[in-house]
KEPA-901184 format. One record per residue: x, y, z of N, C-alpha, C in turn; residue in one letter. Coordinates in steps of 0.2 Angstrom, whole numbers, plus 5000, padded with zeros to 4 digits. Layout:
BEGIN
+------+------+------+------+------+------+------+------+------+---------+
|   nx |   ny |   nz |  cax |  cay |  caz |   cx |   cy |   cz | residuo |
+------+------+------+------+------+------+------+------+------+---------+
|    X |    Y |    Z |    X |    Y |    Z |    X |    Y |    Z |       a |
...
+------+------+------+------+------+------+------+------+------+---------+
//
This chain:
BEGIN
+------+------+------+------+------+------+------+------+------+---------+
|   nx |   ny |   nz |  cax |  cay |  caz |   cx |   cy |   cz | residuo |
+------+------+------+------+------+------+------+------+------+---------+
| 4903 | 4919 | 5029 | 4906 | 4925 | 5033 | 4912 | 4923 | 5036 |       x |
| 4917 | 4926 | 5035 | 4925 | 4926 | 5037 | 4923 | 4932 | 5044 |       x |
| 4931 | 4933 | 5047 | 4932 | 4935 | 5051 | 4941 | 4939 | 5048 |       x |
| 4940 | 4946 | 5051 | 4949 | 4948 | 5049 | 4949 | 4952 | 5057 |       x |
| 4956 | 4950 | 5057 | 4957 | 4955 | 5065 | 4961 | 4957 | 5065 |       x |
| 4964 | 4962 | 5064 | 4968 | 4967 | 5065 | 4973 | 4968 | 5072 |       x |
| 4977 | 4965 | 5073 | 4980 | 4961 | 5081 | 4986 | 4965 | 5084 |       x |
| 4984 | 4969 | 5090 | 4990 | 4971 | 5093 | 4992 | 4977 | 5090 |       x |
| 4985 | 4981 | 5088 | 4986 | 4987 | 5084 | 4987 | 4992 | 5085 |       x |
| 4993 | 4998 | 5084 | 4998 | 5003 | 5088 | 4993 | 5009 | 5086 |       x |
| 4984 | 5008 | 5091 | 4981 | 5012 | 5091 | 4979 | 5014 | 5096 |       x |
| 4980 | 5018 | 5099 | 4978 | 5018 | 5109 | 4981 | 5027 | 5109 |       x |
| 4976 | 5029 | 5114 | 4975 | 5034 | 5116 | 4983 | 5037 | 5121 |       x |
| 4985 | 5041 | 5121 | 4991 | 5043 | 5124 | 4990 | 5039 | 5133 |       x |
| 4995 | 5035 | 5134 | 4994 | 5032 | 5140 | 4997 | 5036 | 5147 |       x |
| 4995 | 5036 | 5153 | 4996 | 5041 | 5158 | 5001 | 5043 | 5158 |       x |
| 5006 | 5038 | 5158 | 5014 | 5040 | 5161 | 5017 | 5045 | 5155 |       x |
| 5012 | 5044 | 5150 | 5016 | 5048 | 5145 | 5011 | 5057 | 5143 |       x |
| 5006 | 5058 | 5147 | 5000 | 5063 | 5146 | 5005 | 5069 | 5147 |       x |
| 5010 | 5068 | 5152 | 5012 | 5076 | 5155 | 5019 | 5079 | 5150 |       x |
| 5022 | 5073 | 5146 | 5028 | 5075 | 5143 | 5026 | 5079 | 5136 |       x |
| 5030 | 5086 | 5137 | 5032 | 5090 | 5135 | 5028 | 5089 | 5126 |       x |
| 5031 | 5085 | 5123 | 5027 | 5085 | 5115 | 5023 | 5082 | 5116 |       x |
| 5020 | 5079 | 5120 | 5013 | 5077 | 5119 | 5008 | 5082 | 5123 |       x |
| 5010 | 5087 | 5126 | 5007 | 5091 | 5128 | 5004 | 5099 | 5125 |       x |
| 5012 | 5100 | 5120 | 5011 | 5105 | 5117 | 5007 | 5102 | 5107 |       x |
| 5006 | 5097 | 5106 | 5002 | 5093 | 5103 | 4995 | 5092 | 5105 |       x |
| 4994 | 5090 | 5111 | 4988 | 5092 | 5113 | 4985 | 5102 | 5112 |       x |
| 4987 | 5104 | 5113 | 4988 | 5110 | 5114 | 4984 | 5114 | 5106 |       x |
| 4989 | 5111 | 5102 | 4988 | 5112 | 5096 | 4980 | 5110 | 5092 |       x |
| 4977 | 5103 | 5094 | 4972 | 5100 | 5094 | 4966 | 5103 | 5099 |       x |
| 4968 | 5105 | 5101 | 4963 | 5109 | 5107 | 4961 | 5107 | 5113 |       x |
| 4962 | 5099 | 5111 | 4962 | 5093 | 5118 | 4966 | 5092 | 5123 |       x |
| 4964 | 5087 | 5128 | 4968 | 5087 | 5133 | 4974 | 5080 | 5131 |       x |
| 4978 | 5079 | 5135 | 4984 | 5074 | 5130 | 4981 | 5068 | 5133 |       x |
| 4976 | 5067 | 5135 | 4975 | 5059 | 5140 | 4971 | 5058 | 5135 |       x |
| 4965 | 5063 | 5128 | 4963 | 5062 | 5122 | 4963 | 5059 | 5116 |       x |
| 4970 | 5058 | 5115 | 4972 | 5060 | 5110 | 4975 | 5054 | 5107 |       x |
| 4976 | 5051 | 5102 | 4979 | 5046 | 5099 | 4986 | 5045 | 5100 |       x |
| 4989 | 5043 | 5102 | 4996 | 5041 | 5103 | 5001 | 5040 | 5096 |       x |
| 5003 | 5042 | 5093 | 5009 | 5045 | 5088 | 5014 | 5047 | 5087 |       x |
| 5018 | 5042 | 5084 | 5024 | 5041 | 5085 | 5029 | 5049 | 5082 |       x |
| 5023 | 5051 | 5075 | 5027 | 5056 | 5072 | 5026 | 5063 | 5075 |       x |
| 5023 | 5064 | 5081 | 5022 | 5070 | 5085 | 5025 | 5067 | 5092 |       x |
| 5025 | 5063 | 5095 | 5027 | 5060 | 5102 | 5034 | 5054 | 5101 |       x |
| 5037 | 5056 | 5099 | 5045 | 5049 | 5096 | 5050 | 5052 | 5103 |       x |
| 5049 | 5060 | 5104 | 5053 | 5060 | 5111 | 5050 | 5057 | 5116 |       x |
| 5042 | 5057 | 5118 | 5039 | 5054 | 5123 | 5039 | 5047 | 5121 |       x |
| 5039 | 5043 | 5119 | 5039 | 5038 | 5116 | 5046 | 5034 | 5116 |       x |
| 5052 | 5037 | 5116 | 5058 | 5032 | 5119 | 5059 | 5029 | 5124 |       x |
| 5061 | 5022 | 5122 | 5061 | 5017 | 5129 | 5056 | 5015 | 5133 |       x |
| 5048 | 5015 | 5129 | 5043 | 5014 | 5132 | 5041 | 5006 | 5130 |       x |
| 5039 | 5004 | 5134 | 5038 | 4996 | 5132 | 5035 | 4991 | 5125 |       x |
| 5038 | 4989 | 5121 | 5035 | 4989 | 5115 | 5036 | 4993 | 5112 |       x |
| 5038 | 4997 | 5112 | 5041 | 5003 | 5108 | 5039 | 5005 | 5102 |       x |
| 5043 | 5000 | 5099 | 5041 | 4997 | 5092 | 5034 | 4993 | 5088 |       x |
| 5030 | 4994 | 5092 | 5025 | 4992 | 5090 | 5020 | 4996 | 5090 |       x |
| 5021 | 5003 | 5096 | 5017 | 5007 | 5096 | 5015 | 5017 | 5091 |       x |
| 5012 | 5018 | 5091 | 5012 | 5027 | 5089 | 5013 | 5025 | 5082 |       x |
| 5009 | 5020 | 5080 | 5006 | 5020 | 5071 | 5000 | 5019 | 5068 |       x |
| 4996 | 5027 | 5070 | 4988 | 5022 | 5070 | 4989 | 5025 | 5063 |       x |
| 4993 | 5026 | 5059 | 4991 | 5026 | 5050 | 4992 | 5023 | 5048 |       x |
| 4997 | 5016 | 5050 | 4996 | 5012 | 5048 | 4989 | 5006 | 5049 |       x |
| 4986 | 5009 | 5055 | 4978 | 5004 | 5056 | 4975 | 5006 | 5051 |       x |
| 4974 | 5012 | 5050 | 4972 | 5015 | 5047 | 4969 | 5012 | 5039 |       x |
| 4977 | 5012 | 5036 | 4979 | 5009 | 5028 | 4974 | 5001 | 5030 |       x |
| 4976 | 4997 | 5035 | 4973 | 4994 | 5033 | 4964 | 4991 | 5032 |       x |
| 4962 | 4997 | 5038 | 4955 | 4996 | 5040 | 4953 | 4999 | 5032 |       x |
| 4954 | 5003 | 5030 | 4953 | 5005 | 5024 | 4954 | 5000 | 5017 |       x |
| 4959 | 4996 | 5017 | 4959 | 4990 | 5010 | 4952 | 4985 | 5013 |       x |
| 4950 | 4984 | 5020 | 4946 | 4980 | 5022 | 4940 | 4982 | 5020 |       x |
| 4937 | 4989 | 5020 | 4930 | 4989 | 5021 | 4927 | 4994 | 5014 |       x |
| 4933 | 4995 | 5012 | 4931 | 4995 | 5004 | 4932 | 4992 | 4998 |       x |
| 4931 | 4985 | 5000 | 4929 | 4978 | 4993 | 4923 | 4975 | 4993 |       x |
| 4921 | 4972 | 4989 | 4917 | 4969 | 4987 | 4913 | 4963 | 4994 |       x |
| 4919 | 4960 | 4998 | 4917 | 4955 | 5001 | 4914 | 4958 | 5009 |       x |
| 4918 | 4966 | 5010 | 4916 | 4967 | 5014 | 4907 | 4971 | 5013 |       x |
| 4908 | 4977 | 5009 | 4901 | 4976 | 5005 | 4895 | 4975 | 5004 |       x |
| 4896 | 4967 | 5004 | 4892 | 4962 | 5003 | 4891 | 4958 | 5009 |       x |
| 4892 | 4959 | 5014 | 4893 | 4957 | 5021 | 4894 | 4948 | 5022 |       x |
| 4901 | 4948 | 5020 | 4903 | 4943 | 5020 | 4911 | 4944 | 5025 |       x |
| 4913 | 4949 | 5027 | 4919 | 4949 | 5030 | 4916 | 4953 | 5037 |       x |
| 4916 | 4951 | 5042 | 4917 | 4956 | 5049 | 4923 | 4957 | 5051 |       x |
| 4923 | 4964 | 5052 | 4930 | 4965 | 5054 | 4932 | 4969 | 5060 |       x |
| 4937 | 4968 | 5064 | 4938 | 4967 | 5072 | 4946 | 4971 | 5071 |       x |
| 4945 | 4974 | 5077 | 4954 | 4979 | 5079 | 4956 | 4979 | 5084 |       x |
| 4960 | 4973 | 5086 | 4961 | 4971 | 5093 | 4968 | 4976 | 5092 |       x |
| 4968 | 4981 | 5099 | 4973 | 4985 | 5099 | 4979 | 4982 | 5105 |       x |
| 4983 | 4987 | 5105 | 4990 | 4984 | 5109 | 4989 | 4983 | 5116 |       x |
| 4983 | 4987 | 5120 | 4982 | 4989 | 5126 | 4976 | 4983 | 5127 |       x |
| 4974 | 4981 | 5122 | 4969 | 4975 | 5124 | 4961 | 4978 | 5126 |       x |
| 4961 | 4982 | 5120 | 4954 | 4985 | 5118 | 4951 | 4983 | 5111 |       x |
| 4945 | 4980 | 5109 | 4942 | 4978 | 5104 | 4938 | 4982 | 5101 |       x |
| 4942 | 4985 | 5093 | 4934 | 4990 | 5088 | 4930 | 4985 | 5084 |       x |
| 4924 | 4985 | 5088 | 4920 | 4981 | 5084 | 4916 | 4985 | 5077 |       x |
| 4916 | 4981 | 5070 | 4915 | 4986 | 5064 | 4906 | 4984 | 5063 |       x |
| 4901 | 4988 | 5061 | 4895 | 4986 | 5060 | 4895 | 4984 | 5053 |       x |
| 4889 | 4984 | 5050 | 4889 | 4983 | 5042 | 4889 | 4992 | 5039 |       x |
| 4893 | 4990 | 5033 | 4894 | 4996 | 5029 | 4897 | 5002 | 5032 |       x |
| 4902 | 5001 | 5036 | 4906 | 5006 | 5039 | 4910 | 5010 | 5034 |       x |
| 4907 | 5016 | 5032 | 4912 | 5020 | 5030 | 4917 | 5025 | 5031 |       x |
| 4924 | 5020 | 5030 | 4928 | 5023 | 5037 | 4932 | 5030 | 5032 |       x |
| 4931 | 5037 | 5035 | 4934 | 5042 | 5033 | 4942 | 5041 | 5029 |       x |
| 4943 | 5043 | 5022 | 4949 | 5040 | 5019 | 4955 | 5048 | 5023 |       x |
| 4952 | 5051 | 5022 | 4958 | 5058 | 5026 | 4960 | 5053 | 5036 |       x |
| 4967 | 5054 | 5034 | 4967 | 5053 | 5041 | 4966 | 5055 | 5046 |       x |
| 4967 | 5061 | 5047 | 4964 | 5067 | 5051 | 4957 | 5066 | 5054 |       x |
| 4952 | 5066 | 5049 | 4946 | 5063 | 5051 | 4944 | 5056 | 5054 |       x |
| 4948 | 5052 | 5052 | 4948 | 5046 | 5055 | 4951 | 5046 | 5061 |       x |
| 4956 | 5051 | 5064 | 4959 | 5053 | 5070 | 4954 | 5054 | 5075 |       x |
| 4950 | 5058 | 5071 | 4945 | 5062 | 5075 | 4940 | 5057 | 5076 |       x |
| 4938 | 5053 | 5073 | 4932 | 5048 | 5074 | 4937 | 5042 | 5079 |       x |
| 4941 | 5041 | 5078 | 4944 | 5035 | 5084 | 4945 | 5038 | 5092 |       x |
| 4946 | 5045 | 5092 | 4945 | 5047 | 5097 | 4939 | 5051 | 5099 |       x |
| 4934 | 5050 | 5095 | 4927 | 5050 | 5100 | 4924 | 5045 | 5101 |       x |
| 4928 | 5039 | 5097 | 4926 | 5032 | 5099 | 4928 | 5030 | 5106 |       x |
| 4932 | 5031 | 5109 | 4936 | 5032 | 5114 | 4931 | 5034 | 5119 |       x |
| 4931 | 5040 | 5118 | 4928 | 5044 | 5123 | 4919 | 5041 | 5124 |       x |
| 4915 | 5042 | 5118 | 4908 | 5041 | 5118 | 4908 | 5030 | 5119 |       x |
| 4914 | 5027 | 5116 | 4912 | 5019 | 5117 | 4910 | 5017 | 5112 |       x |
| 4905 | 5021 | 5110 | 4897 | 5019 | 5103 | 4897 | 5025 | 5098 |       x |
| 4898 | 5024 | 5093 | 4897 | 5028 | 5086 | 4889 | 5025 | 5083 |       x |
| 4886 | 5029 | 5084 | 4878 | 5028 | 5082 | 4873 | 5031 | 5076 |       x |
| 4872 | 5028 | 5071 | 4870 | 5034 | 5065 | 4863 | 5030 | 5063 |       x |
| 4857 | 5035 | 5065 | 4852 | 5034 | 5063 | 4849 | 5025 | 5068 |       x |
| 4852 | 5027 | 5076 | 4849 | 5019 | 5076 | 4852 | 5013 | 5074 |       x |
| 4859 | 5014 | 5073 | 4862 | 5008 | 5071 | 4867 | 5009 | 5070 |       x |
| 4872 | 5004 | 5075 | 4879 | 5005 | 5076 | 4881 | 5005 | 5071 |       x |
| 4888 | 5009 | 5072 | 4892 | 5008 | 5066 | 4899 | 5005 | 5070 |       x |
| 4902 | 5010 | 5076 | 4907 | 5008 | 5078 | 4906 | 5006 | 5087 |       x |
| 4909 | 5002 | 5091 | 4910 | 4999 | 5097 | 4918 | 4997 | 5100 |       x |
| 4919 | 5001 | 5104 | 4924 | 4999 | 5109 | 4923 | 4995 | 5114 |       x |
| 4927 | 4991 | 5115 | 4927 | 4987 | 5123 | 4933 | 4985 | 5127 |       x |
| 4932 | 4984 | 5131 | 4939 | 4980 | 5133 | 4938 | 4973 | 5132 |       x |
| 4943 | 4971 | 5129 | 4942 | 4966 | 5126 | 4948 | 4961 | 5126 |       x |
| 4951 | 4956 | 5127 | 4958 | 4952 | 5125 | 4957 | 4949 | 5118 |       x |
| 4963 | 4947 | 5115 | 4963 | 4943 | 5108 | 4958 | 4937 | 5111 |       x |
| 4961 | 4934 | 5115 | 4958 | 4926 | 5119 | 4950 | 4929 | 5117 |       x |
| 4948 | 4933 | 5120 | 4941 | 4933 | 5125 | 4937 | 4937 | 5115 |       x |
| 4942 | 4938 | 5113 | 4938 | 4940 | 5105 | 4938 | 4934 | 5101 |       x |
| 4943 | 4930 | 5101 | 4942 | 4924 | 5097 | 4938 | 4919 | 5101 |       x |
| 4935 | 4917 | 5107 | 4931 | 4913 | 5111 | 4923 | 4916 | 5110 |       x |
| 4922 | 4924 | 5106 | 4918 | 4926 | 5103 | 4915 | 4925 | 5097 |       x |
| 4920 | 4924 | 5092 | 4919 | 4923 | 5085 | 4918 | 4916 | 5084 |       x |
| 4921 | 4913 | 5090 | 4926 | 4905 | 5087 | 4923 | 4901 | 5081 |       x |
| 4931 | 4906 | 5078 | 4930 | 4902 | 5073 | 4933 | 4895 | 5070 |       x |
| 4933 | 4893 | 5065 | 4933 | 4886 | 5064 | 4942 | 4882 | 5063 |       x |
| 4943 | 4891 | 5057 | 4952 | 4891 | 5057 | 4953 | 4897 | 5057 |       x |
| 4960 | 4899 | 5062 | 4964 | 4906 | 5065 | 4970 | 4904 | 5057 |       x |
| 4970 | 4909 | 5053 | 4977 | 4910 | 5048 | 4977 | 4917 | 5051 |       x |
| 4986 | 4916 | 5050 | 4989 | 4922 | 5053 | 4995 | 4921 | 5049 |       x |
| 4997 | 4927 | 5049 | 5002 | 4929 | 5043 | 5008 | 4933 | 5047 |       x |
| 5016 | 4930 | 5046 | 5020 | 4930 | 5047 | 5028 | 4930 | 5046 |       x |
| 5033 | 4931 | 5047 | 5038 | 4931 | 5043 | 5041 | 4926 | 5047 |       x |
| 5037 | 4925 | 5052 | 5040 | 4918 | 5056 | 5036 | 4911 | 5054 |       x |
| 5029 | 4911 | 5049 | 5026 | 4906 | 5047 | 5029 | 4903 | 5040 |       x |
| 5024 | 4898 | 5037 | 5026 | 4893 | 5035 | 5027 | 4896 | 5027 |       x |
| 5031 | 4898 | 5024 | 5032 | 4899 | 5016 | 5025 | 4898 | 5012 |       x |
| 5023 | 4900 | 5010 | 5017 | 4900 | 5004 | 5014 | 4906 | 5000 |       x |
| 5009 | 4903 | 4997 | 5008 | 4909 | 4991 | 4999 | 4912 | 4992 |       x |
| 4999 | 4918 | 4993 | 4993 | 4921 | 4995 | 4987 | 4917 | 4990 |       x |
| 4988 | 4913 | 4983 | 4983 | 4909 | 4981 | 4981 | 4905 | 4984 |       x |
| 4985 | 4900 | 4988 | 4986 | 4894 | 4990 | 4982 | 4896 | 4997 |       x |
| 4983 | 4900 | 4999 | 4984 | 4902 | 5008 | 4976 | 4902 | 5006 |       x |
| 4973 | 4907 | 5000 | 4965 | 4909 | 5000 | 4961 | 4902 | 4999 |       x |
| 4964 | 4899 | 4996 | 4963 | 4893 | 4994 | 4960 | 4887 | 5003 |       x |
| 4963 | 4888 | 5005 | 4960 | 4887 | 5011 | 4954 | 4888 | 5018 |       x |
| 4954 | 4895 | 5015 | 4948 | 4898 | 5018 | 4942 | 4896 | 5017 |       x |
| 4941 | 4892 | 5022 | 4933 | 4893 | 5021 | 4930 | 4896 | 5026 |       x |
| 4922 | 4895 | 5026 | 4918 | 4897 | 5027 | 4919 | 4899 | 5035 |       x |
| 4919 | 4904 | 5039 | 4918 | 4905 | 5048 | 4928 | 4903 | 5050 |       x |
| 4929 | 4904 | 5044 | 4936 | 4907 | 5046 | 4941 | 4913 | 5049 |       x |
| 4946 | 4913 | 5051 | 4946 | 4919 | 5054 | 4954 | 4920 | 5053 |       x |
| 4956 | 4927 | 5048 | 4960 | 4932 | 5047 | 4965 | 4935 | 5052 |       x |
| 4971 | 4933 | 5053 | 4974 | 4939 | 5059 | 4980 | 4941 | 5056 |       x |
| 4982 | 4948 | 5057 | 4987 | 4951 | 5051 | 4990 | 4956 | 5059 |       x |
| 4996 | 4957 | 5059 | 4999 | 4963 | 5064 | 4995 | 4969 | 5061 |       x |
| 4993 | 4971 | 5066 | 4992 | 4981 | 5068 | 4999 | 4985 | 5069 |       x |
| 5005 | 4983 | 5068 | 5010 | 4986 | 5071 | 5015 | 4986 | 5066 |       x |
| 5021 | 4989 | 5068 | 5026 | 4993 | 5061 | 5030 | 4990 | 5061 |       x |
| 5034 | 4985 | 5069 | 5040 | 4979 | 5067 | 5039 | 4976 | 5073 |       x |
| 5044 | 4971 | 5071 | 5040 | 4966 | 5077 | 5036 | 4960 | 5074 |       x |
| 5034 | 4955 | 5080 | 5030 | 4948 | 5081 | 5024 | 4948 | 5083 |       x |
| 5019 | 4945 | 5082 | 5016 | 4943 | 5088 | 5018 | 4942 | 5094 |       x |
| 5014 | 4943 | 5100 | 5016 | 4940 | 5105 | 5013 | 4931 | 5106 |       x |
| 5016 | 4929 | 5112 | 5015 | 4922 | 5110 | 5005 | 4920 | 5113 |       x |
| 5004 | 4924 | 5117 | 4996 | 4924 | 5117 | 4994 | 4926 | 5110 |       x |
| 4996 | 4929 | 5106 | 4992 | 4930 | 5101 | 4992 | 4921 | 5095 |       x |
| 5000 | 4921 | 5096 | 5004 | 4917 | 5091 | 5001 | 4908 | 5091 |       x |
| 5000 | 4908 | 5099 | 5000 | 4902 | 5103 | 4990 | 4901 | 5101 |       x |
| 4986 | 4905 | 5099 | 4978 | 4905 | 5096 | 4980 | 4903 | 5088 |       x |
| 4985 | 4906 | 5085 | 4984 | 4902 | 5080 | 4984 | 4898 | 5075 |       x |
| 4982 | 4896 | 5071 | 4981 | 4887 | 5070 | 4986 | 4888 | 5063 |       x |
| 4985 | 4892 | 5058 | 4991 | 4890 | 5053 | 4994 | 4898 | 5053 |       x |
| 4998 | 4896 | 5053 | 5004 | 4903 | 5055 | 5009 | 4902 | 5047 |       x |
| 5006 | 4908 | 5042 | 5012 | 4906 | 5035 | 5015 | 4912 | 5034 |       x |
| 5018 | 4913 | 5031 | 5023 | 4918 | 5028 | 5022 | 4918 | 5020 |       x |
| 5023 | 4927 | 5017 | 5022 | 4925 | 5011 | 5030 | 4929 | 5007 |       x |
| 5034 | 4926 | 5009 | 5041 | 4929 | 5007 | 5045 | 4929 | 5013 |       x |
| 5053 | 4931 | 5008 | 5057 | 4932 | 5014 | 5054 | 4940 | 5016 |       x |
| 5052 | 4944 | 5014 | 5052 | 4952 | 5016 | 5044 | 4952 | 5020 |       x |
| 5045 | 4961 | 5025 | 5042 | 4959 | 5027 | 5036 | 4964 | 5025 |       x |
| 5032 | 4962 | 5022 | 5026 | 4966 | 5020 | 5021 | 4971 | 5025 |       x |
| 5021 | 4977 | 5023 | 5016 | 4982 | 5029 | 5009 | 4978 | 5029 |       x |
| 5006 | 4979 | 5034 | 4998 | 4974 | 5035 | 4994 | 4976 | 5030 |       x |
| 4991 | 4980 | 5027 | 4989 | 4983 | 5022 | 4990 | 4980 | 5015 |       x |
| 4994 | 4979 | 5013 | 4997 | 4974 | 5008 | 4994 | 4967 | 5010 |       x |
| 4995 | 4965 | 5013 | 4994 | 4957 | 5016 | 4985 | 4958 | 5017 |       x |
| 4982 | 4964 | 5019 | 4975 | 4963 | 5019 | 4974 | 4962 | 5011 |       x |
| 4977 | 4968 | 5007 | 4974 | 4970 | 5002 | 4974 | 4962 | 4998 |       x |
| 4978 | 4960 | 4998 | 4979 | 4953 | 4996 | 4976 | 4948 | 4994 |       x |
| 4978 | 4945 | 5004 | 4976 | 4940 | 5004 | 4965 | 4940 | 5003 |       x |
| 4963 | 4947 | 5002 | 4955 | 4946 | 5004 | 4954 | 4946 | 4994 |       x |
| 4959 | 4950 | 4991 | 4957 | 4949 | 4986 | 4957 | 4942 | 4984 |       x |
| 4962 | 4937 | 4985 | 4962 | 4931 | 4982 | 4957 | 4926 | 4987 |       x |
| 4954 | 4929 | 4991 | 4948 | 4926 | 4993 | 4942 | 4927 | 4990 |       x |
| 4944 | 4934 | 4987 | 4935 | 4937 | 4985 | 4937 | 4931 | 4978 |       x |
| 4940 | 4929 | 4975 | 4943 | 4926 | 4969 | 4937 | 4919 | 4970 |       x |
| 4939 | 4917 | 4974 | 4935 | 4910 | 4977 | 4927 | 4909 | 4976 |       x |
| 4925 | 4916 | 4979 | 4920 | 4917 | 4981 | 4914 | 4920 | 4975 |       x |
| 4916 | 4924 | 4972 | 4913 | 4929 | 4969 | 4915 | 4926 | 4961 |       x |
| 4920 | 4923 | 4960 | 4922 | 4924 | 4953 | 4923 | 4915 | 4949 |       x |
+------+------+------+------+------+------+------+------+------+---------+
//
């Protein structure tokens, strides 16, 4: 069993100082919800969103999105050999259960992120599917701890997604940005143990999911 984390992901519910401003209110409005509800989006709230700290990291949960989706419909997750984790920007943890299947429409998946929110536990028939918590990177990896932290970067070490899977074994653990540009931060950077790059360009996380779990499943299955 592996481990994939999703780190620092630009998924978080509309934050206070931003509930009252104008487009995120008549966006609420629209939804039927209150704006302290609602997912934070960059392509309805960019006016309320200038200048806000991290700026660039935040109001793209379609990009979490793309990637929760390459993660939880392959073979290795399937077969319950991947656990997959969504550490967000605000320093909250989605815990994934077995066989989550996550809504391919975004819209739906909107909707289910923010009832996660609100209700904490997503529960079907008796058995979790989804769990929020407050959670830090730290205090999720001292959870897992796993054996080896790979993390994918444009600031890590050149190599090639064969070689990189090649490495992987067993209670190992995955960490790709949740965000649209941008770094890690060094709490995040400073946990992990091989930091590589796979080119000069920089690849959406989605890609780098889709990838690197295929040439693991390579390993494993094949």
């Amino acid at each position: 069993m592996i481990s994939l984390i999703i780190s620092e992901s630009a998924l978080e519910l509309v934050p206070f100082e931003l509930k009252n401003h104008p487009s995120v209110i008549s966006h609420a409005k629209k939804l039927e919800k209150h704006s302290s509800e609602i997912l934070l989006d960059n392509s309805w709230h960019f006016a309320a969103m200038k200048g806000i700290k991290d700026e660039m990291k935040r109001g793209r949960p379609d990009l979490v999105h793309f990637s929760i989706l390459e993660a939880t419909t392959i073979p290795l997750y399937l077969k319950n050999k991947l656990n997959l984790f969504v550490h967000t920007i605000d320093d909250k943890v989605i815990h994934f259960g077995k066989n989550v299947r996550v809504p391919k429409s975004y819209h739906r998946f909107e909707g289910v992120i923010e009832k996660l929110y609100q209700e904490k536990k997503i529960m079907v028939k008796n058995e979790l599917l989804l769990e929020i918590k407050n959670q830090t990177f730290s205090e999720l990896i001292d959870e897992i701890n796993p054996s080896k932290i790979i993390g994918f970067s444009t600031k890590g070490q050149i190599n090639s997604f064969e070689k990189i899977a090649s490495q992987i074994s067993d209670h190992s653990c995955i960490v790709i940005g949740g965000f649209q540009k941008g770094h890690f931060s060094d709490t995040i950077q400073n946990k992990i143990t091989n930091l590589y790059s796979v080119g000069n360009e920089s690849f959406e996380g989605h890609v780098i999911v889709s990838r690197i779990l295929y040439e693991y499943e390579k390993t494993v299955f094949m």
